[in-house]
Structures are given as C-alpha cells and as structure tokens.
N, C-alpha and C positions, 0 to 999 in steps of 0.2 A: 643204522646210521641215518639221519636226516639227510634226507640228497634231492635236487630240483634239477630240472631239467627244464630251461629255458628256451621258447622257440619262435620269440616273435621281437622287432626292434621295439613295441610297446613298452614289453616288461623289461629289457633291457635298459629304456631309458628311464622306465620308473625305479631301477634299481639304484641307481648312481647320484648322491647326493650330488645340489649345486656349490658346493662348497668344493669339491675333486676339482670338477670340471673346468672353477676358477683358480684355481692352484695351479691346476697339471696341465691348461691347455689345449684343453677340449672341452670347455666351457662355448654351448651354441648361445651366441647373443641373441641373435635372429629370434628365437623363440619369448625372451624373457625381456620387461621392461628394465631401462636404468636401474629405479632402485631395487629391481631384484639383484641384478648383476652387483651391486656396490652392495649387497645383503650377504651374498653367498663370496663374493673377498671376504668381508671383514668375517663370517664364519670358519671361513679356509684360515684366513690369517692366526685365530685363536684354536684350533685346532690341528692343524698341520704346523704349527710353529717348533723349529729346530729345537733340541734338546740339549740341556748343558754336556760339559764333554765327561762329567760324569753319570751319566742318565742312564749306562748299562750299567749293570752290577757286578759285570766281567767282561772280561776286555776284548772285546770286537774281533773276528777273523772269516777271512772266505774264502779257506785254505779246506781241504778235506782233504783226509789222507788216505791213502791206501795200505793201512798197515793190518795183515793178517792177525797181528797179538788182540788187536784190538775188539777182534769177532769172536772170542774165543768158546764157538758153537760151530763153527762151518760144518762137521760131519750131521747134526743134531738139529733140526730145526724149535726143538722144543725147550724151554727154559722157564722158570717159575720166579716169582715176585712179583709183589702190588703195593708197594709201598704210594706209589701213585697212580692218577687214573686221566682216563681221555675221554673229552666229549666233542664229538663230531658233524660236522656237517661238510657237506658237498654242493658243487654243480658244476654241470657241465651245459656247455652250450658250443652244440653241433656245425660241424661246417659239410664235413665229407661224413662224419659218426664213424672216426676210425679211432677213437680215445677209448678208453675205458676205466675205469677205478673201482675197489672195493675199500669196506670199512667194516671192520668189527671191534664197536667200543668196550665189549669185555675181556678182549683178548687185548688190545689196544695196539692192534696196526691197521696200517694204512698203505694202502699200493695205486699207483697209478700207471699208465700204458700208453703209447700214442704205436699205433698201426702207421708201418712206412707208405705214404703215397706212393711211391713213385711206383710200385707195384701194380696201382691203377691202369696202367696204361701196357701191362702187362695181360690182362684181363682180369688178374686175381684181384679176391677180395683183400682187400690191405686192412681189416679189422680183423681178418681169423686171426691172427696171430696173437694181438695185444687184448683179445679178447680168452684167447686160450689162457694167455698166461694170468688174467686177474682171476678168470673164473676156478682155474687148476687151485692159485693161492686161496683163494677164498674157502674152495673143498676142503685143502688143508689146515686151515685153522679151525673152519666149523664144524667137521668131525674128531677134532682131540679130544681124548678120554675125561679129561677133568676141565669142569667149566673156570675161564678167569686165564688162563695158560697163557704164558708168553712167548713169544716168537724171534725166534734169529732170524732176521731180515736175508741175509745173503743164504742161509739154508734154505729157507722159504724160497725165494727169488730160482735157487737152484730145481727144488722138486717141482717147481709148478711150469720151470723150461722143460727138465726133463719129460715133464709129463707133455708138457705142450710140442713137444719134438716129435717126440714115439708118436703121436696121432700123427704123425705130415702134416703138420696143420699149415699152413701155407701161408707166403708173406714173412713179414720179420714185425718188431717192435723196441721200442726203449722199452726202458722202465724204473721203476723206484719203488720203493718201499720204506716205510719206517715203521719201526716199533717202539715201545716203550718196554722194558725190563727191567722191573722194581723201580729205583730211580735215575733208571740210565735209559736215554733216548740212543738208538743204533740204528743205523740204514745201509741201506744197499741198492746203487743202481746205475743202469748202462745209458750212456746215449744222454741225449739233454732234457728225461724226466729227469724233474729236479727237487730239490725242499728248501728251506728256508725257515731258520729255527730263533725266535725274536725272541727278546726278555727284556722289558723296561720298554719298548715301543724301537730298540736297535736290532739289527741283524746280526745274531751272536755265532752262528755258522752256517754256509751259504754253499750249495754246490754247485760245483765247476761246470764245463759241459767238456762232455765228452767227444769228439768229433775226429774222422780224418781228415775234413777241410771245412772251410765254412757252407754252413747247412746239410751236412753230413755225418749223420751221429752214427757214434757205435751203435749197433743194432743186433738183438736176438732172434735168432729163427732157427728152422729145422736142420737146419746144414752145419754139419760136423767142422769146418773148412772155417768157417766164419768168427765175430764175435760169441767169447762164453761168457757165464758168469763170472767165471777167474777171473776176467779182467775188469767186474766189475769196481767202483771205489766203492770202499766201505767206509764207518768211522763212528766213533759213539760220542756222547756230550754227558757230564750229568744233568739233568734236566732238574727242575725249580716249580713249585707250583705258580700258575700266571706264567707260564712260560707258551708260547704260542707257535706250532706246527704249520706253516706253510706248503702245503704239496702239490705239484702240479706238471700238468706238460708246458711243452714249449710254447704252447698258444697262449700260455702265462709271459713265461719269464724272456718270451720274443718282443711282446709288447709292455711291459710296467718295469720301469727300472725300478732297482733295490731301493732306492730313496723314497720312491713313489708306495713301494709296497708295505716299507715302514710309515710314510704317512698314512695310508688306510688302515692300517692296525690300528694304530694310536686316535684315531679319529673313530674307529670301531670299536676300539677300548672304551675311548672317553662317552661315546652314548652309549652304550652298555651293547653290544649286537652280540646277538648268540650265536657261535659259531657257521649256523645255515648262513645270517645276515651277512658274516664277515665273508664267506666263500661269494657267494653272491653278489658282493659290490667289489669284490678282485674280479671277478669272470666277466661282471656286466662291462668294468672298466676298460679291463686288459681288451674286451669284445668294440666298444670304441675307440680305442685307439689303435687297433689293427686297423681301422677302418679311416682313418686321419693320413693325409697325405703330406699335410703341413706339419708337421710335428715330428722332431726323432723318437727313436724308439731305440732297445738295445739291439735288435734285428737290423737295422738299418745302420748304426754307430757301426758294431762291425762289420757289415759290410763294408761301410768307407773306407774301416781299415784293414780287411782281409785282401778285397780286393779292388782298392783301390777306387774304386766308382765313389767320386768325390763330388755327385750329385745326389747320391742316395739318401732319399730320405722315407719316412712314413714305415705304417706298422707290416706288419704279417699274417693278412687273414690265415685263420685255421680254427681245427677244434680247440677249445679249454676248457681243460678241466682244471679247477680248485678242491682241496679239501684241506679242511679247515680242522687243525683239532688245538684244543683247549688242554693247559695241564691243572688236573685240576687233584684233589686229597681224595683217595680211596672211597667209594660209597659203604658205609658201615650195614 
C-alpha cells in the first residue's frame, strides 16, 4: 500500500489546496494577496458546489447496523472472491504516534487503530495495544495460503485481539477494519475508528461512534472484564466500482465534518488524485483544523451538546490517520 508519513507543518500546508481552505474556513489570508484569495473561492465555488438531490445512485444513510446475519463468517476469517479490486493509499500524521493502520491491496483490507492515551499517564505505552492489533491483522492476511484471499472483517478484528491479548500487550485500542468480498464491502469495528463509504461524491454509509460518554470510546485490550469484539458493529454494503473508502481514526472524523469530507472527495475526484493524494489532503486538512480555534468542528458541536459547554469551540489535536481505498475492476 502507498502510505506517507507526514512530519512537518511545511508539508502539511503544502498539501491542502486554497480552494479547502476558502470553502471550509481555514483559509489563512495573512499569507495570500486579494486576488489569490478571490482565486481560490471562485475554485472552491466550482468544485465543492452542492450536488443535485439525485447525485447518489442510492440513497444516503449513516445508520450501521449491528446484525450478525450480515457477517456470515464470524467463526472463519477466510472468504474467496474478486469480482472487484482496491487501490490504496494512506497517512498518517503523528501527534503522540499512538495510531496505527495496515493495507493489503490484494487481499483488499484495510484496518486502522488509535492507542488509548489516557494510559500515558499511566506510565504505559498507549501504542502496544493498537499497534499489536494491526500488526497481529496484517500476519493474518499475509500469511494465507492462496494469494488474492478475502477477509471477514470481524474475524479478522477477532484473531488479531485474541492474539494481541495472550501477549499482555498492554494499554487498549479502537479499531476498524474493512474489506472488500467479491462485490461486497463489510466492516468491523469498536470505539470511534471509523469509515465512510462515498458513491457519486455522497456519503452512502457512515459509522457511528461508539462511546460510553462523550470522548470515551469503547476500547480493546487485554482484559477479559472489558470491551470484546462481540460488541463490536458490523455491516456490509454492495460496493460499485468508483465507489470510495474512507478510513480513519478519530483525528479524522474529530475534525472534517461529513459534508466537508464529501467535499474533498469530489474535489479529489474532479482533479483526478490517487488515492495517496486523496488520504493526504483529508489528514493535512483534518491536521488544520484540529488546530483552529475559531471554527467548529464535530468534536466541539458535540461537546456543546453532550456536555453542555455552550462556549466550545475549535478542533482536537491528535494523531490521524487516513486511508484511502479506491474501488476499482479486478486487475486481469
């Protein structure tokens, strides 16, 4: 998989069209003459512009359900078909480097991890965890016997906790995962790693967050006592080719609201970005507007409304990771 690892606000700000920045509100004037600024609206304008109300090709939901019929692999992590295929790209950009993700685009999944902080202060490392569980998944799909193989998400998700428990590995983790299965896209995951599945430039299915209160996700670790996989939500879509994978941690979906993430696709659609390009200007984005004080975010909306603080505003620094997959016709 293509993957970047971004470490300086240079490349961050070289990554972020001025076209975002004057759409979404984190357009720095200071830096840029008039008519650049009146250059990059009227660019925003013609490519972030709303979509008719038929613009998806089926009809919008960001509901995810938790229905076991739907997985119908949970014992089995293993499953066959290719009628379609994934192309990928990542990045992440570090704040504490408690995130994690893997990609295998012939097997065609994708997993992401964010390590609990709060464990910091614990002394423990808050990456063993989300770092066991992608590297366990990743063992498991790239030692299956036959190249191309597809994967049950919530099996998967399940051996690579198992596996990540028996070591003590220490600390906890969300996580997610999606795969692709012939022409069915399926997922699995706890806590507010999340995905976000576009078709036509809309958000065709979007997950929830997990949480027992605000900024308190369900979370995997070693401890029998705690969050399992069983409780993780599962759910499958048929998937389209042009259909567009969104995966991420919370250092995403804390900062770019859904409208905002469907604008960057569609603006990354419309100048042709390859998946790396597409992960890279969600992460450089969602990575500025953590950092905006003037501006809501979805971090901040609920907070005003979970807990009341009817001053809150601005992002949520932290790690994010993006990965980006493309659906695209089988390679012959």
């Amino acid at each position: 998989m293509e993957k970047h690892m971004a470490e300086t606000m240079i490349e961050f700000d070289r990554r972020i069209p001025d076209a975002l920045r004057a759409a979404f509100g984190i357009y720095r004037a200071s830096r840029r003459t008039t008519g650049q600024q009146d250059d990059a609206a009227n660019l925003a304008a013609v490519l972030l512009a709303p979509l008719d109300d038929d613009g998806a090709s089926d009809p919008i939901t960001s509901d995810c359900d938790k229905n076991p019929m739907a997985m119908d692999c949970a014992s089995d992590p293993i499953a066959m078909g290719c009628d379609l295929a994934m192309e990928l790209g990542s990045c992440y950009i570090k704040k504490h480097d408690e995130d994690d993700h893997f990609g295998h685009a012939e097997a065609c999944v994708i997993g992401v991890a964010d390590g609990v902080g709060g464990y910091r202060s614990q002394g423990v490392d808050a990456s063993a965890f989300s770092r066991g569980l992608m590297n366990n998944a990743y063992a498991e799909v790239a030692k299956a016997p036959v190249p191309g193989t597809r994967f049950c998400p919530r099996a998967l998700l399940e051996r690579a906790h198992q596996m990540t428990a028996a070591a003590h590995t220490p600390g906890a983790s969300t996580a997610a995962i999606v795969s692709l299965v012939g022409s069915t896209l399926k997922w699995a995951f706890v806590g507010d790693s999340g995905f976000a599945v576009l078709r036509g430039g809309r958000i065709l299915r979007r997950s929830p967050t997990q949480q027992h209160y605000f900024n308190c996700p369900y979370q995997l670790s070693s401890r029998q006592d705690r969050t399992r996989v069983a409780d993780a939500l599962v759910g499958e879509v048929a998937a389209k080719e042009g259909d567009i994978v969104i995966l991420g941690t919370d250092g995403l979906f804390d900062n770019v609201f859904d409208d905002e993430i469907e604008g960057i696709v569609r603006m990354g659609t419309t100048l042709g970005f390859a998946p790396l390009n597409m992960a890279e200007v969600l992460a450089g984005f969602a990575c500025e507007a953590a950092g905006c004080d003037y501006r809501d975010s979805p971090y901040s909306y609920l907070g005003r409304r979970q807990l009341g603080k009817s001053l809150m505003t601005g992002g949520k620094p932290d790690d994010i990771t993006v990965v980006v997959a493309y659906i695209v016709p089988p390679k012959i």
